[in-house]
N, C-alpha and C positions, 0 to 999 in steps of 0.2 A: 333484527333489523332496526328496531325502534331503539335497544339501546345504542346501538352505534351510532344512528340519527342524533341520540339525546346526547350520547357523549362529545360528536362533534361541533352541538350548537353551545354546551357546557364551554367548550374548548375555546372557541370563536370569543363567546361573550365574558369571559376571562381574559383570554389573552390580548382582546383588542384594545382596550389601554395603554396593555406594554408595547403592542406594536406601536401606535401610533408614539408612543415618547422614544420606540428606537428608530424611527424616518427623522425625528429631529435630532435628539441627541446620541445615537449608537454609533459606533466605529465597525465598520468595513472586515477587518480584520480578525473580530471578536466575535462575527455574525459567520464568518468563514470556518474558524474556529468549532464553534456552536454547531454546524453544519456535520464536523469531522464527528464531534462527539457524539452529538444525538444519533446520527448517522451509524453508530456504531452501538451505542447502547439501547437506542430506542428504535431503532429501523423499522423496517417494512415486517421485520419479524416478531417485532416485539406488539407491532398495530398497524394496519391499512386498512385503506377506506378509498372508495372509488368517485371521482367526481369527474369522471369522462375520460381521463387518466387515473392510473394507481397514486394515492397520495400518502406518502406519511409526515412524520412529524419532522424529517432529516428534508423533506422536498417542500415544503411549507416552509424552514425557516428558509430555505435557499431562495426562494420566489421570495423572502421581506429583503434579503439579503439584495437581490439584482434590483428591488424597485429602492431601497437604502444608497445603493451605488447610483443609480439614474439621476436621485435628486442632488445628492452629492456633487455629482457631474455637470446637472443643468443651474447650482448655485454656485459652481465654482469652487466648491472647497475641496475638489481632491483634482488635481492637475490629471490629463492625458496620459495613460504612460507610453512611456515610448519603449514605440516596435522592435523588438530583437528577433534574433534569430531562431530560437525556438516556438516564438509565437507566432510567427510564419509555417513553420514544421509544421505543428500542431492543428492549426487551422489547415493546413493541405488535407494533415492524415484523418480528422473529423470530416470534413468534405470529403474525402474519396471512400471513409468507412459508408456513409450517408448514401453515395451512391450507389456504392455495393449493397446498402442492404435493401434499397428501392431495386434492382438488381433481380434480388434473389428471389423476390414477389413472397408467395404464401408456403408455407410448411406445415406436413401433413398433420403436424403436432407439434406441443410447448408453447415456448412465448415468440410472436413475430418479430422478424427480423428488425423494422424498425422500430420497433420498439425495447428491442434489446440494446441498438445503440446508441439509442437514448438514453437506457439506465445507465450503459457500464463507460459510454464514451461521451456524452455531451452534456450530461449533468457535471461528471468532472470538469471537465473542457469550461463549464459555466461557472466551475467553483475556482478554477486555476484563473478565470477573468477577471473575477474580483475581487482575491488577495492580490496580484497584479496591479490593479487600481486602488491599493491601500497605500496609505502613508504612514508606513512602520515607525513609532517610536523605541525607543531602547528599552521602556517598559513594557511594551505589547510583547516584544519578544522575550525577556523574562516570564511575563504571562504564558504565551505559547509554549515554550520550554517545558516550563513546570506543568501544563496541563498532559502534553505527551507522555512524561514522565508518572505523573498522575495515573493515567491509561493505563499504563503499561504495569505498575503497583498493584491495580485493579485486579487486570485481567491476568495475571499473577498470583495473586492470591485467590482468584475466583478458579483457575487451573487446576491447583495446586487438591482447593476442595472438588473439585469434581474428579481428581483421577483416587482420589482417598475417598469416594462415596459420600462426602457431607454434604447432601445435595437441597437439606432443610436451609444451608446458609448460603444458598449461591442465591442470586439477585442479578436480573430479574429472572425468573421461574422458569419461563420457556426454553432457556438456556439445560436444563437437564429435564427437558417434557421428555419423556418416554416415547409419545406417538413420533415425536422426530429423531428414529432411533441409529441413524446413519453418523458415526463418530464419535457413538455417546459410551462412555468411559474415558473418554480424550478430552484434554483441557483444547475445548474445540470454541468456547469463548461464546459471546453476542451474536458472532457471524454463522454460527455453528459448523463451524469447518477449521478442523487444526490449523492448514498452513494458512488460511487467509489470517486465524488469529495468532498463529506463530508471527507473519507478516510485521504486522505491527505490534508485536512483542519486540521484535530486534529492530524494532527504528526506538521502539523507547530505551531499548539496553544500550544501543549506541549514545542518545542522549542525556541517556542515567553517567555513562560511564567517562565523556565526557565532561560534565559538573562534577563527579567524583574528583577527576584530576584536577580541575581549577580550583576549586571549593579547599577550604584550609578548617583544620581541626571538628569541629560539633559538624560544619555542612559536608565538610569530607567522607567523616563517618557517614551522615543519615545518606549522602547517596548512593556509595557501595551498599549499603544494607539493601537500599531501591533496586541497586541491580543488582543483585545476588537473590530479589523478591522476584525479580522481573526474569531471571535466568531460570529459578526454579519452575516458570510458567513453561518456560521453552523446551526445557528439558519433558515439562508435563504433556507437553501435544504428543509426546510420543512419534513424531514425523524423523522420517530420516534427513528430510532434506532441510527442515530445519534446524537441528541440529549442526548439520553439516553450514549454513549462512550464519548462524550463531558463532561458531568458529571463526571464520574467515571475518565477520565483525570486529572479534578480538585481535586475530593477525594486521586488519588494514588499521585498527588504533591505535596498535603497537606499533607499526611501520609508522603512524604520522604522530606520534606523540614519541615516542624514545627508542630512535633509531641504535643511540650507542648500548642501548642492552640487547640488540636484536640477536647477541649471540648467543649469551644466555637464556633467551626466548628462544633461539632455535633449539636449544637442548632442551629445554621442557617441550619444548612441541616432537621430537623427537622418542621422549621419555612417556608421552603421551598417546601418541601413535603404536608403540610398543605396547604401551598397557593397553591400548584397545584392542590389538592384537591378540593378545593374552585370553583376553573376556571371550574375543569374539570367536577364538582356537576352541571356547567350551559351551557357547549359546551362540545358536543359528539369528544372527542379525534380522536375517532376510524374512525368519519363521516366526513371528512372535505375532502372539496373541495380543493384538490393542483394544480391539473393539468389544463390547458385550454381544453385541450380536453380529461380530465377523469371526470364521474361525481363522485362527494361524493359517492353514492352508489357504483362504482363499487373502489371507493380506499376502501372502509368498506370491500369490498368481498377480495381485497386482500390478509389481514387478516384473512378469513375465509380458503382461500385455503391452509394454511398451514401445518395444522394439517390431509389434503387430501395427500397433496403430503408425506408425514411423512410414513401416513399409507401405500400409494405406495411403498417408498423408501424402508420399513420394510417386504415386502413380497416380493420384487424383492432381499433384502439383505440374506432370508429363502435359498433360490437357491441354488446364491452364494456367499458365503460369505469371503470366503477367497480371489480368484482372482475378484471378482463381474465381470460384462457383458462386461466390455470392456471400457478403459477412451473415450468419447466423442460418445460412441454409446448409451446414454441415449433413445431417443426416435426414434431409432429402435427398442431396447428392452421393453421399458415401454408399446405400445399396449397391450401384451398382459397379461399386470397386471392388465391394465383398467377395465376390464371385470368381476373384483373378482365380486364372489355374496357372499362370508363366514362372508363377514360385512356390514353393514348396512351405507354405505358409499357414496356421488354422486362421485364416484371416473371419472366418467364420466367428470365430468366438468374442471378436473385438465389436460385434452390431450393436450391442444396447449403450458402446461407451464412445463418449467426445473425445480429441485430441489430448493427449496428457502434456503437452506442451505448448505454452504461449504463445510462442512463434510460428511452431507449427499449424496453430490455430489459424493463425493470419495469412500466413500464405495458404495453405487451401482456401480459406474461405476470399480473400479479398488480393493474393496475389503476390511477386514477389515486391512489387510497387509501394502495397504499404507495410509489409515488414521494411522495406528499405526505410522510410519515412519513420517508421517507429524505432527503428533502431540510430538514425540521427539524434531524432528529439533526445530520447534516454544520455545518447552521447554527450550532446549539448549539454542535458541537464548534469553530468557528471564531471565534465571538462569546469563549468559555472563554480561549482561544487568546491573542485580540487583550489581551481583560483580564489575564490574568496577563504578559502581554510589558510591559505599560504600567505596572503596579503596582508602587508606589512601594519598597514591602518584600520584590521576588524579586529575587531572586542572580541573578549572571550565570549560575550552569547553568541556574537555574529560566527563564531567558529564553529561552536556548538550545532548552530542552525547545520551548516554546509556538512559536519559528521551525520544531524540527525538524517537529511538525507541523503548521505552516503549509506550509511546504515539499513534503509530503506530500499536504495537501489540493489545492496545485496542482496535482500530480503527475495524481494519482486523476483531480482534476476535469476538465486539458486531454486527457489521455490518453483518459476518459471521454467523451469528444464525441466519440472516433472508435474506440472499442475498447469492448466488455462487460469491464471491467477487473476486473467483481465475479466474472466466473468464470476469471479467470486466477490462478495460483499462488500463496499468497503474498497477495496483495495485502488482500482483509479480512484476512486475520492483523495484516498491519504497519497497518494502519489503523484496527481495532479495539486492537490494542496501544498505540499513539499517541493515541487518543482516550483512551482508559482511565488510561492516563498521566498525563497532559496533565490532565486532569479529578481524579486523586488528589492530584495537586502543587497546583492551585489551590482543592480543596475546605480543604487543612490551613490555606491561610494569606488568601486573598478572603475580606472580609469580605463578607458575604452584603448591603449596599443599598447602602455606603459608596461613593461614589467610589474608582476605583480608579486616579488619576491627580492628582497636584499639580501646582501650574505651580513647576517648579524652575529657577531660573536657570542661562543656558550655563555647562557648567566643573563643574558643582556635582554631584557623584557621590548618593545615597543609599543605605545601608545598613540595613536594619529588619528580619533575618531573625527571626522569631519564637523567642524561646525552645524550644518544644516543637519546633520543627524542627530544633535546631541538636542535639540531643538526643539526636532518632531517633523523638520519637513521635510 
């Protein structure tokens, strides 16, 4: 106790200098940034510390970050942003998650309700506020770019040693603690969980792989090598389902970067499908040993419980279906669905486990109401996406940006069909971050009804960056 006392008044008396010179001179968008990173390498796993809330070092810079934005605000140097349509979404589906989980009142166990949607849905919610109220220059997003990418190199090469036993040279430590022994021989990453670290592995490989293409000679090179670092990561989680958004990353960047090969991309994807075929005619996919301490059999059963927890989700959704039971009061409620006799079910076997599906998550716990809402926003955010990728007057970062979160979207989405990816680490951060992003970049410069696509002749490059962007404002 006394050292965590002594390390946090260490912390304070260190670091309040730099806070105090980033309230005057820090940018908005590099405190956001900061938030993703530390967030992910430093989180609540790596250190926490209680001050009437859980606190780490990812929710300290976020609280310099919103009081960085206020004064910002109250001197005038970063404008209003203006209201769009997913920032209405959004704030609905926070407010109606909010009331659901006041709703759902006490559980007989784990973390309470609202406080779980605090972690996993309003701290993002608060970090997508204030890159929203940033004033993006064309260097911040070079910056951002390269730090993604950066990430994804990392946790790549930190993968890569943990599925190979080097585990003298993984950083930080806890990352291969034994006592946390749930995914450990999987490049399961900072967050200690494959697909959350798979997750954003394939928002960095989409972003690696985009700079590949732009990038000419020496920077061409070093960022295929980044993504083929950042690919070996994905390949190392060992997850099916990532593997499977790793793919379809490659297909949607071929579909938007060179459509006139896509024939001969169908034939390797084709020749590919075959070969897997082949492998998987002589090793049971479904049977494999990942874990040090799961066997084959019980990763095959994972599998199996899917379509259990499915038939659960679907009789608890009969009820209620518009508000559902309450956000994070899952298994106070689900007892007494366990029990159906009306099918022919071991629905028994599925009690000690939560919904393996994001959406499914949401509509039991809070209804079909805010899946409707959740699945706008994502829409929005991906519709934003496609438009600023296609538009005639974004730079190659500003493309880059809209792939990164395309990339992303896959990530969340496939991953998402078989993992509650909204209560793993990390993941609303970087996705609330990436939307918020993504949506600042194409507020400044989409015209709001205009077409956002010309027909330009093969060969024929265009450049229309807007004045006020080239700028900084």
């Amino acid at each position: 106790m006394l050292e965590s006392q002594f390390l946090i008044a260490l912390c304070v008396v260190t670091a309040g200098p730099w806070a105090a010179s980033l309230l005057f001179r820090g940018r908005i968008e590099w405190v956001a940034l900061g938030v993703v990173l530390v967030g992910t390498l430093f989180g609540p796993q790596f250190y926490s510390f209680h001050l009437g809330i859980g606190m780490s070092f990812d929710r300290l810079l976020l609280i310099a970050g919103c009081t960085l934005c206020a004064v910002r605000l109250i001197q005038g140097e970063v404008p209003v942003p203006k209201i769009r349509k997913s920032d209405i979404v959004l704030a609905v589906l926070c407010a109606w998650l909010m009331l659901s989980a006041v709703r759902a009142g006490s559980v007989p166990d784990g973390e309470p309700p609202t406080s779980r949607w605090m972690t996993f849905f309003l701290m993002p919610a608060i970090l997508y506020a204030l890159i929203r109220c940033g004033s993006l220059r064309q260097e911040d997003l070079n910056v951002l770019i390269s730090a993604v990418i950066a990430l994804g190199v990392y946790l790549g090469l930190t993968g890569v040693l943990e599925v190979a036993g080097l585990h003298a040279l993984v950083f930080p430590r806890f990352i291969v603690d034994p006592n946390n022994w749930e995914f450990l021989g999987r490049a399961r990453g900072p967050t200690l969980n494959p697909t959350g670290n798979g997750t954003i592995l394939i928002t960095a490989f989409a972003a690696a792989l985009s700079r590949a293409v732009q990038r000419r000679q020496l920077e061409h090179t070093l960022y295929l090598i980044a993504a083929g670092v950042i690919g070996l990561g994905i390949v190392a989680t060992l997850t099916r389902s990532v593997w499977l958004a790793g793919v379809l990353v490659v297909g949607t960047f071929a579909w938007f970067h060179a459509r006139r090969y896509l024939p001969a991309a169908g034939l390797l994807a084709i020749a590919g499908v075959l070969l897997f075929s082949m492998i998987a005619s002589q090793v049971d996919v479904l049977n494999i040993k990942r874990d040090k301490h799961l066997s084959a059999a019980d990763a095959k059963k994972s599998v199996e419980l899917r379509p259990v927890l499915a038939m659960v989700a679907w009789e608890m959704f009969k009820d209620k279906p518009l508000a559902g039971h309450g956000y994070g009061g899952y298994f106070a409620a689900s007892p007494n669905y366990l029990t159906e006799r009306s099918q022919d079910a071991p629905f028994e076997m599925v009690r000690p486990y939560m919904q393996h599906n994001v959406l499914l998550s949401l509509l039991v716990d809070s209804g079909i109401v805010a899946v409707a809402l959740f699945c706008t926003w994502i829409g929005l955010a991906a519709f934003t996406a496609y438009r600023l990728y296609h538009f005639v007057g974004s730079t190659e970062d500003q493309k880059t940006i809209a792939l990164t979160l395309i990339g992303c979207l896959v990530g969340y989405t496939i991953n998402g069909m078989f993992h509650d990816v909204s209560v793993m680490p990390m993941m609303n951060v970087l996705l609330f971050f990436l939307v918020g992003l993504n949506l600042t970049v194409a507020t400044s410069i989409l015209p709001a009804t205009a077409p956002v696509r010309a027909h330009v002749p093969h060969g024929k490059a265009i450049s229309a960056l807007p004045s006020q962007l080239q700028s900084g404002q």
